[in-house]
Structure formats: C-alpha cells, structure tokens
mmCIF file of the C-alpha atoms, coordinates in Angstrom:
data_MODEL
# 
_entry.id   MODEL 
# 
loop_
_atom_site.group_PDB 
_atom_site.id 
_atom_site.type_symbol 
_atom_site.label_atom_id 
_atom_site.label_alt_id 
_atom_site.label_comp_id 
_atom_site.label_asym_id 
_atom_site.label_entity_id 
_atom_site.label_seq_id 
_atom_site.pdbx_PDB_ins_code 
_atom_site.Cartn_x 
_atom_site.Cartn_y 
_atom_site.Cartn_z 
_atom_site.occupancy 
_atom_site.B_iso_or_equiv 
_atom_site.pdbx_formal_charge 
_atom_site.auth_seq_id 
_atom_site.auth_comp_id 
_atom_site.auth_asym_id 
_atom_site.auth_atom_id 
_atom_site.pdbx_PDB_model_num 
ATOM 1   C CA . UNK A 1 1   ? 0.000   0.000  0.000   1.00 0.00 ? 1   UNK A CA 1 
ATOM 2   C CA . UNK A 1 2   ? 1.608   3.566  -1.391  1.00 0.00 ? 2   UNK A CA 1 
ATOM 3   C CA . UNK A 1 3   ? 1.380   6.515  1.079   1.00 0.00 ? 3   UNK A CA 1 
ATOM 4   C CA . UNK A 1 4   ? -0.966  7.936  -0.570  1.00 0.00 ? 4   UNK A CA 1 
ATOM 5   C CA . UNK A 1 5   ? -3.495  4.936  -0.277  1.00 0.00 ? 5   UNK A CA 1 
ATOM 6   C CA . UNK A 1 6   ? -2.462  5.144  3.542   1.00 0.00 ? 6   UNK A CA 1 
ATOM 7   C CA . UNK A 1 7   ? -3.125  8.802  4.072   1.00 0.00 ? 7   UNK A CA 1 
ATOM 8   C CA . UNK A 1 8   ? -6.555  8.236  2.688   1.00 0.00 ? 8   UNK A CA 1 
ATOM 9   C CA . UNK A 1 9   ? -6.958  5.090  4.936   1.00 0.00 ? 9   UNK A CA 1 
ATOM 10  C CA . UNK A 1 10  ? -6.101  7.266  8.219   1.00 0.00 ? 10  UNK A CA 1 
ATOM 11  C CA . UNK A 1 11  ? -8.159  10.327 6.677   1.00 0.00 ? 11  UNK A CA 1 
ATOM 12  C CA . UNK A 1 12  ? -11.564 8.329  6.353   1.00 0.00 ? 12  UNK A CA 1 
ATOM 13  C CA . UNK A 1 13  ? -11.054 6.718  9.841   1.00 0.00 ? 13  UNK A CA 1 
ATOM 14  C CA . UNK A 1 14  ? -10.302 9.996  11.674  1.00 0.00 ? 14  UNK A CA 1 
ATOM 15  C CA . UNK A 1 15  ? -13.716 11.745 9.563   1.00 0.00 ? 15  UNK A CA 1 
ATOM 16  C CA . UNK A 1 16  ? -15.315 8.292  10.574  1.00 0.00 ? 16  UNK A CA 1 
ATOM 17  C CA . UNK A 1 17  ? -14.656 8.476  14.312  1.00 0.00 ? 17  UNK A CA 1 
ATOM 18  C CA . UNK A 1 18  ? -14.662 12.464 14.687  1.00 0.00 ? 18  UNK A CA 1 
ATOM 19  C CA . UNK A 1 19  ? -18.074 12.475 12.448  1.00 0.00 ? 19  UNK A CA 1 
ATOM 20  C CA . UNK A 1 20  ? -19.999 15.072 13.922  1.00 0.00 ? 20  UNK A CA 1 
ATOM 21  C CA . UNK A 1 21  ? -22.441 15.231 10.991  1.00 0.00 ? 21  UNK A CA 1 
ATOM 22  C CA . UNK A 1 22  ? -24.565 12.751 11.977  1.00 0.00 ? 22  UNK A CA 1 
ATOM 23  C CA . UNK A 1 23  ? -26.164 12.615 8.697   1.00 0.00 ? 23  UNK A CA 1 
ATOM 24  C CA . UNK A 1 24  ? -26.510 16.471 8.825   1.00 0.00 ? 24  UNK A CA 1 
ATOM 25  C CA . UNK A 1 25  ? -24.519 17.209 6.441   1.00 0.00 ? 25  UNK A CA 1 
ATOM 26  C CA . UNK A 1 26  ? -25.373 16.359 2.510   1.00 0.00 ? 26  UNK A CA 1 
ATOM 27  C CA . UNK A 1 27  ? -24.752 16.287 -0.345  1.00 0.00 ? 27  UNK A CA 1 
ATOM 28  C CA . UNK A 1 28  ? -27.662 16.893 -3.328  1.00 0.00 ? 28  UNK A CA 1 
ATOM 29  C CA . UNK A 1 29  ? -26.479 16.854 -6.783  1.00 0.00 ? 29  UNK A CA 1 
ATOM 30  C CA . UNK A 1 30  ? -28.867 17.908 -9.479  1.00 0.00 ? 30  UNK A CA 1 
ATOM 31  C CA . UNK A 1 31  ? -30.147 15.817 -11.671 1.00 0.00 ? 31  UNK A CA 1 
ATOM 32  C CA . UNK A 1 32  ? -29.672 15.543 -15.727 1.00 0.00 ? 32  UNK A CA 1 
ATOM 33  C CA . UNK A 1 33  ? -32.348 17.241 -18.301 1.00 0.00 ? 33  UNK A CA 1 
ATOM 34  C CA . UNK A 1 34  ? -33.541 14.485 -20.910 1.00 0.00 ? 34  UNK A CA 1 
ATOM 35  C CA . UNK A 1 35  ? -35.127 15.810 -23.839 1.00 0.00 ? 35  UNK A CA 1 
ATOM 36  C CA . UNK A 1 36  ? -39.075 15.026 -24.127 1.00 0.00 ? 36  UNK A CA 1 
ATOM 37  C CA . UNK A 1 37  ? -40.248 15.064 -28.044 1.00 0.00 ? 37  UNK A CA 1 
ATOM 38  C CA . UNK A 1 38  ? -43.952 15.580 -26.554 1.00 0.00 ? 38  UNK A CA 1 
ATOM 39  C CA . UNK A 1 39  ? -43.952 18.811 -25.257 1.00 0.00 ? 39  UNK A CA 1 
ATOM 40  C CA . UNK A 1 40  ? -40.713 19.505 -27.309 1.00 0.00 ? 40  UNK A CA 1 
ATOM 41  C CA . UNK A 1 41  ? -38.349 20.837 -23.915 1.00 0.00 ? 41  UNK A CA 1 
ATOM 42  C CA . UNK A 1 42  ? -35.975 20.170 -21.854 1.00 0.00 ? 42  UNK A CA 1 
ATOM 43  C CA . UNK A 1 43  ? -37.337 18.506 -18.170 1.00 0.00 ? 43  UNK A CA 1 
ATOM 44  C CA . UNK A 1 44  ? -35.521 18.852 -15.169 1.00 0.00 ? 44  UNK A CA 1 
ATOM 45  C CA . UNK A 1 45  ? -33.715 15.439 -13.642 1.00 0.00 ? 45  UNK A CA 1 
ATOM 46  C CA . UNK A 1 46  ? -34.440 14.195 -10.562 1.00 0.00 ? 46  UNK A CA 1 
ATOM 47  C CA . UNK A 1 47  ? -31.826 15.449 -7.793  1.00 0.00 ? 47  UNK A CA 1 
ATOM 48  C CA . UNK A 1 48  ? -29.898 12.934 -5.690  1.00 0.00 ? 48  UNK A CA 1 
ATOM 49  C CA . UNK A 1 49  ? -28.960 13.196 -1.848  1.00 0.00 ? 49  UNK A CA 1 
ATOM 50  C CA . UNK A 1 50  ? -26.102 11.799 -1.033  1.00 0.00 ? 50  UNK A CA 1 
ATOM 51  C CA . UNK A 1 51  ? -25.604 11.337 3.538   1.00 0.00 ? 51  UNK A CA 1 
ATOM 52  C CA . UNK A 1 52  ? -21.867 12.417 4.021   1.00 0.00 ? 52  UNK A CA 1 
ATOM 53  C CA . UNK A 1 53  ? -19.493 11.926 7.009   1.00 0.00 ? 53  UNK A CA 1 
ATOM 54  C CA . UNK A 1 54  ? -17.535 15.159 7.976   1.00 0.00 ? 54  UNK A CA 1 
ATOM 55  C CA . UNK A 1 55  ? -17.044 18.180 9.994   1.00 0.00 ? 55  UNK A CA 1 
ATOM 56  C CA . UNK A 1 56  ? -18.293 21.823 9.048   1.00 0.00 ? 56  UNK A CA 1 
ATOM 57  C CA . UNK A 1 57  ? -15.169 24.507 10.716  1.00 0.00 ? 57  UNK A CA 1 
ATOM 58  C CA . UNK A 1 58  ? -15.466 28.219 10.895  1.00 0.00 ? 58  UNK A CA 1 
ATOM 59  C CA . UNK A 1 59  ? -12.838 30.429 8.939   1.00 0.00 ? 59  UNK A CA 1 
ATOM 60  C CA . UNK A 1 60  ? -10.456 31.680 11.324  1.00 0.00 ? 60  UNK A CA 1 
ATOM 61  C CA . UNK A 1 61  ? -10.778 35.620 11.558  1.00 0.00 ? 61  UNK A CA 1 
ATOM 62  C CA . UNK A 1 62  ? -7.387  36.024 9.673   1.00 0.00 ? 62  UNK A CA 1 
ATOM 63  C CA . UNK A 1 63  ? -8.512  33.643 7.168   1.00 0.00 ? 63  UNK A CA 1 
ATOM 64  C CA . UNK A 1 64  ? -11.453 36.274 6.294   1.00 0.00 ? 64  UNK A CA 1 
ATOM 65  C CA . UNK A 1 65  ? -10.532 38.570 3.648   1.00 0.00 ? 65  UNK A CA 1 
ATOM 66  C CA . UNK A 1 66  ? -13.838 39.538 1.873   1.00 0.00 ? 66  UNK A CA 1 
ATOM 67  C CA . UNK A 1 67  ? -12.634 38.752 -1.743  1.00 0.00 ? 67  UNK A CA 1 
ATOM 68  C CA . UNK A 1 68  ? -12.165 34.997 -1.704  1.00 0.00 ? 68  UNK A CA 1 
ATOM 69  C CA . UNK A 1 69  ? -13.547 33.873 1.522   1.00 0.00 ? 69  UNK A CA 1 
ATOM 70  C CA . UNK A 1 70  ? -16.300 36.154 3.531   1.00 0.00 ? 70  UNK A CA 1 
ATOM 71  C CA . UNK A 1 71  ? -17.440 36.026 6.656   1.00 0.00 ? 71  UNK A CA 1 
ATOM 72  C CA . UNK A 1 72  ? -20.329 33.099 6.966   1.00 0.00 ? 72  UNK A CA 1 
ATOM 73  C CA . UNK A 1 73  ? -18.239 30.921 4.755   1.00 0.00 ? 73  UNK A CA 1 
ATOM 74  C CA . UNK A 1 74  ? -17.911 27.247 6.501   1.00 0.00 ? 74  UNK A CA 1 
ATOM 75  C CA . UNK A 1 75  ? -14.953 24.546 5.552   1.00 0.00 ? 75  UNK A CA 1 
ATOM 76  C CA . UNK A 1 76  ? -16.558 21.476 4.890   1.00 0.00 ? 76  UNK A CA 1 
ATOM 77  C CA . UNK A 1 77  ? -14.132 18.352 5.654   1.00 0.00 ? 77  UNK A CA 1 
ATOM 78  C CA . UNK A 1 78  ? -15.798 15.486 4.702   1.00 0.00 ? 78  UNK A CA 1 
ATOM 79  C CA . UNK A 1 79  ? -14.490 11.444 3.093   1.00 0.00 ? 79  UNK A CA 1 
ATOM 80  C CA . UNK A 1 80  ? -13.120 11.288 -0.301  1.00 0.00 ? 80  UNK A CA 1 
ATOM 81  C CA . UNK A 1 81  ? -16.033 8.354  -1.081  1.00 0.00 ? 81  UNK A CA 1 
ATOM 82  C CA . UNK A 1 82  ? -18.119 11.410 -2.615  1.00 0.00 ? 82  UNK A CA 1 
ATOM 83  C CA . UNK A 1 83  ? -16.080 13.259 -5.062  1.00 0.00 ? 83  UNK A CA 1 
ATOM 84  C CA . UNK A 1 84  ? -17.625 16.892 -4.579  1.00 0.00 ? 84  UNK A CA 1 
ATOM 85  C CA . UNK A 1 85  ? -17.948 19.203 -7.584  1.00 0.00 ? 85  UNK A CA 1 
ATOM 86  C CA . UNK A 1 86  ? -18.368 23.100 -8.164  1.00 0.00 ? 86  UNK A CA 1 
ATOM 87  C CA . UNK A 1 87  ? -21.941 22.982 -9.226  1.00 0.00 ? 87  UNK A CA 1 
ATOM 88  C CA . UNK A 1 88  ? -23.318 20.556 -6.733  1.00 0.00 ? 88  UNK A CA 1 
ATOM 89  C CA . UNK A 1 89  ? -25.134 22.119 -3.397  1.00 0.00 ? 89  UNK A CA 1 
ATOM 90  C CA . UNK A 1 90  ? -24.570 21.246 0.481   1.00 0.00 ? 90  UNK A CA 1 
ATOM 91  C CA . UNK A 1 91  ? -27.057 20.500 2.806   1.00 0.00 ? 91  UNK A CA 1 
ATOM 92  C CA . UNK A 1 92  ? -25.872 21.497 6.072   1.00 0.00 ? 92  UNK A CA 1 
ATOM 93  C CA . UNK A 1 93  ? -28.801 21.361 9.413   1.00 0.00 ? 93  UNK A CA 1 
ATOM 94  C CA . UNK A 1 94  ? -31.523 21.593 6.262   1.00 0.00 ? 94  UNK A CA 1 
ATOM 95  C CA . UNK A 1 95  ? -29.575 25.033 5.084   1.00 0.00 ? 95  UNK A CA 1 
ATOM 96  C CA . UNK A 1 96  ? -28.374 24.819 0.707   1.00 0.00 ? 96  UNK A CA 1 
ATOM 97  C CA . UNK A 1 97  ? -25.282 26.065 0.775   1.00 0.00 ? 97  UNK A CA 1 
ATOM 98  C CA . UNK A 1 98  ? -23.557 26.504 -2.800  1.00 0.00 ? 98  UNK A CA 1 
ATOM 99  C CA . UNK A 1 99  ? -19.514 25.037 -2.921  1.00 0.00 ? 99  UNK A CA 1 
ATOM 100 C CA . UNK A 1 100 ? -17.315 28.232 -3.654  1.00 0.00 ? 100 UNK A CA 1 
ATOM 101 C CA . UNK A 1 101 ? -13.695 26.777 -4.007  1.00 0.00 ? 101 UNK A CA 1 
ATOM 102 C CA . UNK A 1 102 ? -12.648 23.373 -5.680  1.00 0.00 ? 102 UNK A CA 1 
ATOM 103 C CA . UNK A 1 103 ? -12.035 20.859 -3.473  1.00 0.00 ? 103 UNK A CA 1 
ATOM 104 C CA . UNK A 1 104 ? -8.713  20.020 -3.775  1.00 0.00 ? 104 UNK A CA 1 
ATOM 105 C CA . UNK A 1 105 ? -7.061  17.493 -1.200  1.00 0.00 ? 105 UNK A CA 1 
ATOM 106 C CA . UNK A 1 106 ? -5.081  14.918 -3.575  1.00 0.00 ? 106 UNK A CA 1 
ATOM 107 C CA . UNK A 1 107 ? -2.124  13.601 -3.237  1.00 0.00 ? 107 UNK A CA 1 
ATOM 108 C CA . UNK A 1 108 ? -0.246  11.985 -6.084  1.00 0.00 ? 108 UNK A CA 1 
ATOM 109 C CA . UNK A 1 109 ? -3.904  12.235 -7.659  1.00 0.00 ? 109 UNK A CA 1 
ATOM 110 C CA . UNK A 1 110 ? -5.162  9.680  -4.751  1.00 0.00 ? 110 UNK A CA 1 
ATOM 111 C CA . UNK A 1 111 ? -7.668  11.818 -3.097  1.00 0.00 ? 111 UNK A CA 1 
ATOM 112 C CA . UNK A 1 112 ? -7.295  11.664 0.717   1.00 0.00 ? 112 UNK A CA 1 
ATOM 113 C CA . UNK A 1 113 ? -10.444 13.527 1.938   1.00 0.00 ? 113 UNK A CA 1 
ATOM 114 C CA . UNK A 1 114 ? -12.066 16.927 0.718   1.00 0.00 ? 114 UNK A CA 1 
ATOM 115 C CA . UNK A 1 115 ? -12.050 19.951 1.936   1.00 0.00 ? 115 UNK A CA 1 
ATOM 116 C CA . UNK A 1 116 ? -15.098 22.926 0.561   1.00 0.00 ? 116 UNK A CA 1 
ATOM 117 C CA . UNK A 1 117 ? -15.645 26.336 0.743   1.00 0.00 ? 117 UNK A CA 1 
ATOM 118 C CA . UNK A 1 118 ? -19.632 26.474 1.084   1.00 0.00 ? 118 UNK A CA 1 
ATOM 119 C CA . UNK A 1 119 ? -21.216 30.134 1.221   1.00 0.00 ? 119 UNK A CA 1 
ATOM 120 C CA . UNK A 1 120 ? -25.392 30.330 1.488   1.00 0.00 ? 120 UNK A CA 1 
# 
C-alpha cells in the first residue's frame, strides 16, 4: 500500500470516528435534463442526496478577507467516497449552501479527503 493509499486510509477513519455530521450534512447533486419530443423541452432530472461523514469549521478571523472567503463561509471536511464538484449544493442542518472553491485534497492524484468552501 503507497502513502498515498495510507493517508486516505487514516483520513476516512479519523472523519469516521470524529463524524460530527450525523447525517446532517449532505450532499444533493442535481439531476440531468432528458429531452421530451412531446412537449418539445428540456425537463428537469431528478436530484440525488447523497448522507456524508464530515465536519463543518469556521474560517479563522485572519482567514477572512472579503474577496475569496467572507465572513459566513464554513470549511466542509468530509471522506473522499463522494467526489464533490463546483456545481453541486450542500445540505448542512436543512440550510443549501452553494460550494465556492474546488475541493482540492489529492495527493499523487489519490484523493485523501475533501475539503469545501460552502457560502449560502
């Protein structure tokens, strides 16, 4: 097992025992359009909600500097077994919040957990 693989293994285990989502936090992804000929438009997909395991943290106050990250902005720390894009939404405590930054948290392209900007 490559370090990589390992640092993933002790990531999910330490999000797993430290979980203090509770199923609070999740994800929804929207759905994909499909074409109907009968009324001749587009109709929306269903969206899915995916339960993720995590911890929402606070921006530091030196962290804040109201161009990339504003105040009200939560990290979201959560598994790498949901890879988390820029246009899906967050449900945090029944809140939407949109994801602001690219989760980026790979290493040697093994993703070891991922870490959001959300904003509401």
């Amino acid at each position: 097992m490559g370090l990589a693989a390992r640092m993933q293994k002790t990531a999910t285990r330490l999000l797993d025992k430290f979980d203090e989502s509770d199923g609070r936090i999740k994800l929804v992804r929207k759905g994909i359009p499909t074409w109907d000929d009968d009324s001749g438009e587009f109709l929306p997909g269903s969206d899915t909600t995916i339960d993720l395991v995590g911890v929402t943290v606070n921006f530091e106050d030196s962290e804040i500097n109201n161009t990339t990250i504003l105040a009200g902005d939560v990290k979201v720390i959560v598994t790498s077994k949901e890879q988390i894009k820029m246009n899906d939404k967050l449900l945090i405590d029944g809140v939407e919040w949109s994801v602001v930054s690219e989760p980026k948290s790979n290493y040697c392209g093994v993703p070891i957990c991922y870490m959001v900007q959300a904003r509401k």
